[in-house]
C-alpha positions in Angstrom: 17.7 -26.4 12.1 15.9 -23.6 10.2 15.4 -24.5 6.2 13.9 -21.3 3.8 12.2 -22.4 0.9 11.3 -19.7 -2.1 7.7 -19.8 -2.8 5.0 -17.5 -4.9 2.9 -15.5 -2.6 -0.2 -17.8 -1.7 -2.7 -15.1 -2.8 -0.7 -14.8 -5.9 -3.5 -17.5 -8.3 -6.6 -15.5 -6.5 -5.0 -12.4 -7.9 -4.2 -13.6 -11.2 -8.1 -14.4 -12.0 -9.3 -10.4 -10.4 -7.0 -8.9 -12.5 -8.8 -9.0 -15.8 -12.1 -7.9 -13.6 -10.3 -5.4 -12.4 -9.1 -3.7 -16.0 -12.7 -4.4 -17.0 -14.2 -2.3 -14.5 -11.9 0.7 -14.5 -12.6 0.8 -18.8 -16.1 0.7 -18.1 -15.8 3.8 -15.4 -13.3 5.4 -18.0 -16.6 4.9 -20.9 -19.0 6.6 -18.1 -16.8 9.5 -17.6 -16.7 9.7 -21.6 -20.0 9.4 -22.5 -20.7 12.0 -19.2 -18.4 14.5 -20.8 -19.9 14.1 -24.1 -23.0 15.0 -23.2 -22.2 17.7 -20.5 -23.7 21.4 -21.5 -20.7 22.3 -23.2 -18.7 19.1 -24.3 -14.9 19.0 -24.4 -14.3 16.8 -27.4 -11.0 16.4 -26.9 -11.7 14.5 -23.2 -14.6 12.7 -24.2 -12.5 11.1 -26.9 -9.3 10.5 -24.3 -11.9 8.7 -22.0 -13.6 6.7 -24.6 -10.4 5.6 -25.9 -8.6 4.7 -22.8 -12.0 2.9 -21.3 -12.0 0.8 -24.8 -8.0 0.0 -24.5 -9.1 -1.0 -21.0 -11.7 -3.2 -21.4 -9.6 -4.8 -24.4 -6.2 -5.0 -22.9 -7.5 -8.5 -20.2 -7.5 -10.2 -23.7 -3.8 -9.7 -24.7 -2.4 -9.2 -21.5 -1.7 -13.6 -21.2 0.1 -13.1 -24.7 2.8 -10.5 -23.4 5.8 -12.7 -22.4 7.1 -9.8 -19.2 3.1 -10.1 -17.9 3.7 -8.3 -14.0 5.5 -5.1 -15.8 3.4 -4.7 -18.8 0.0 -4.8 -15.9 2.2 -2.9 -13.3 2.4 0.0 -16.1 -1.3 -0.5 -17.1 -2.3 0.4 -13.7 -0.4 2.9 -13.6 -1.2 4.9 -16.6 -5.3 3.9 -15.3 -4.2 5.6 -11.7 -3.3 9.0 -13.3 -6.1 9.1 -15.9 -8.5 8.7 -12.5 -6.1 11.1 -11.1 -6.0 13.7 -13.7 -9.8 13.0 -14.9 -10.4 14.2 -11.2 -8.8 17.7 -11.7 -10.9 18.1 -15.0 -14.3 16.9 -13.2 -13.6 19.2 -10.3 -12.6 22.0 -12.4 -15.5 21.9 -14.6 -17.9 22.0 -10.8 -18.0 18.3 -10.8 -17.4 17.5 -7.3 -18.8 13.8 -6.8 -17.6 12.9 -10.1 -14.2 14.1 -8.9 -13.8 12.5 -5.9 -14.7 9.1 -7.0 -12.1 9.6 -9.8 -9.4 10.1 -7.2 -10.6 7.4 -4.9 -10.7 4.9 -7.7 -7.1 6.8 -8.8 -6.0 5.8 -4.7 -7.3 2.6 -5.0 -6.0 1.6 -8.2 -2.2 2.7 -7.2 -2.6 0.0 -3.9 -4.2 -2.3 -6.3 -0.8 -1.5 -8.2 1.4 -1.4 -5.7 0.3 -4.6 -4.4 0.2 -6.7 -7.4 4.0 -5.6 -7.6 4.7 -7.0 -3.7 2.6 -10.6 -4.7 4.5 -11.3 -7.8 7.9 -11.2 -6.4 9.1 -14.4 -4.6 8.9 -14.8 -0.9 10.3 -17.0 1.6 9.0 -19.2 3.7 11.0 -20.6 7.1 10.6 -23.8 8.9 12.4 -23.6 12.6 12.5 -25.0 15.5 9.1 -22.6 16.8 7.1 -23.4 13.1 6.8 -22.4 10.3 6.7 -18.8 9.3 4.1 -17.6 6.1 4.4 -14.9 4.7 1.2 -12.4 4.6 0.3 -8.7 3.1 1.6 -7.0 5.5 2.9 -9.2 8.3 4.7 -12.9 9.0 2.4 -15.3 10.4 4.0 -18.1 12.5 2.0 -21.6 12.5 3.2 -23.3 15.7 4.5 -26.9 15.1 1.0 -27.6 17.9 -1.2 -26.6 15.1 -0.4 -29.3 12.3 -0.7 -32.7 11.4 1.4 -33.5 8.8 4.1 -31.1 6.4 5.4 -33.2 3.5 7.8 -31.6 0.8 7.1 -33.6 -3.0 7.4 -32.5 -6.3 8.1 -28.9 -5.7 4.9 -28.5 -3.6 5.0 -27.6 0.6 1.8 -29.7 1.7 1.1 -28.1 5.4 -2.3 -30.5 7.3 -3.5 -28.1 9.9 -5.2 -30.2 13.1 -8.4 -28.3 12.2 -8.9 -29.9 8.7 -7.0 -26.9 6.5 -4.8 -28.0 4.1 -2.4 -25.2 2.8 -0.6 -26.6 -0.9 2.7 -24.2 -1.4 4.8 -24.1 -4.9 8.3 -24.3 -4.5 10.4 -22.5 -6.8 13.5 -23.7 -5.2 15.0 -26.2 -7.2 15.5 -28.9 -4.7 17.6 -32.3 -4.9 16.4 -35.5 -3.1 18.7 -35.3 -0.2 17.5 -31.8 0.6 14.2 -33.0 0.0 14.1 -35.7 2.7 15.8 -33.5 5.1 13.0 -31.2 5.3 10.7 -33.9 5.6 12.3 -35.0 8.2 12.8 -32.2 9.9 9.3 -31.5 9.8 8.1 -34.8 11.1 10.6 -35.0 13.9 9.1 -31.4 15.0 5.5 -32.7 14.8 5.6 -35.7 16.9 
């Protein structure tokens, strides 16, 4: 038998509390770089007030982001428009004989398109198998297969995958399957015929 289950990534409520951290942080670079132009030798008005603004629309935007009904692609584009101001902040630092200022701009700009990219992958449903071998997870960049050895229990109920690991781990899955009763027993079946 092999039964696959639709579930939300397992990292996916870890990600959802970093995220308004993560908007914080980048506003409050975006205000340094601001406040660093403005008071530069020869102050270019015109960035100072493009970094002050976007660092306060940063810092701000965590506290409307859970009142925006299409959340992921509203914060997908937020990250986005943060990677290319670090991006394009970095040409201006560098062009103005700003070099360390510049390169952390386009690291943060590198690491705030993988933060991106991979808030895009966790959001979108992945499956989960239960075979004959185990049961297959999915991780961030690989499958991880638990051997049916490894667990003490799996129990399917109310739209929640319950896995008991033999080393006191519990994993709790959600389910976005909907799933009727019959279906429902199978799978526990399944499972506890493969354990013992």
């Amino acid at each position: 038998m092999n039964y696959s289950l639709r579930i939300l990534h397992p990292n996916t409520p870890a990600r959802l509390r970093l995220q308004p951290v993560m908007h914080g942080l980048v506003g409050i670079l975006f205000l340094f770089n601001g406040i660093g132009i403005y008071r530069s030798a020869q102050p270019n008005w015109l960035m100072a007030v493009f970094f002050l603004l976007f660092g306060a629309a940063s810092i701000a935007f965590p506290f409307f982001m859970r009142r925006i009904k299409k959340f992921t692609a509203v914060n997908t584009i937020a990250r986005l428009i943060q990677a290319f101001v670090c991006l394009t902040g970095c040409l201006y630092f560098l062009s103005h004989m700003m070099p360390v200022i510049g390169l952390l701009l386009f690291l943060v700009g590198l690491g705030l398109g993988y933060i991106g990219w991979s808030e895009v992958r966790i959001f979108q449903p992945v499956h989960i198998t239960l075979d004959n071998t185990g049961i297959t997870l999915p991780g961030a960049a690989s499958k991880r297969l638990i051997g049916w050895n490894q667990l003490n229990n799996v129990i399917l109920r109310n739209d929640l995958l319950t896995i008991d690991f033999k080393n006191n781990r519990i994993m709790q899955l959600e389910i976005l399957d909907e799933l009727d009763a019959t279906k429902t027993a199978a799978i526990n079946e399944f499972s506890k015929s493969r354990i013992q």
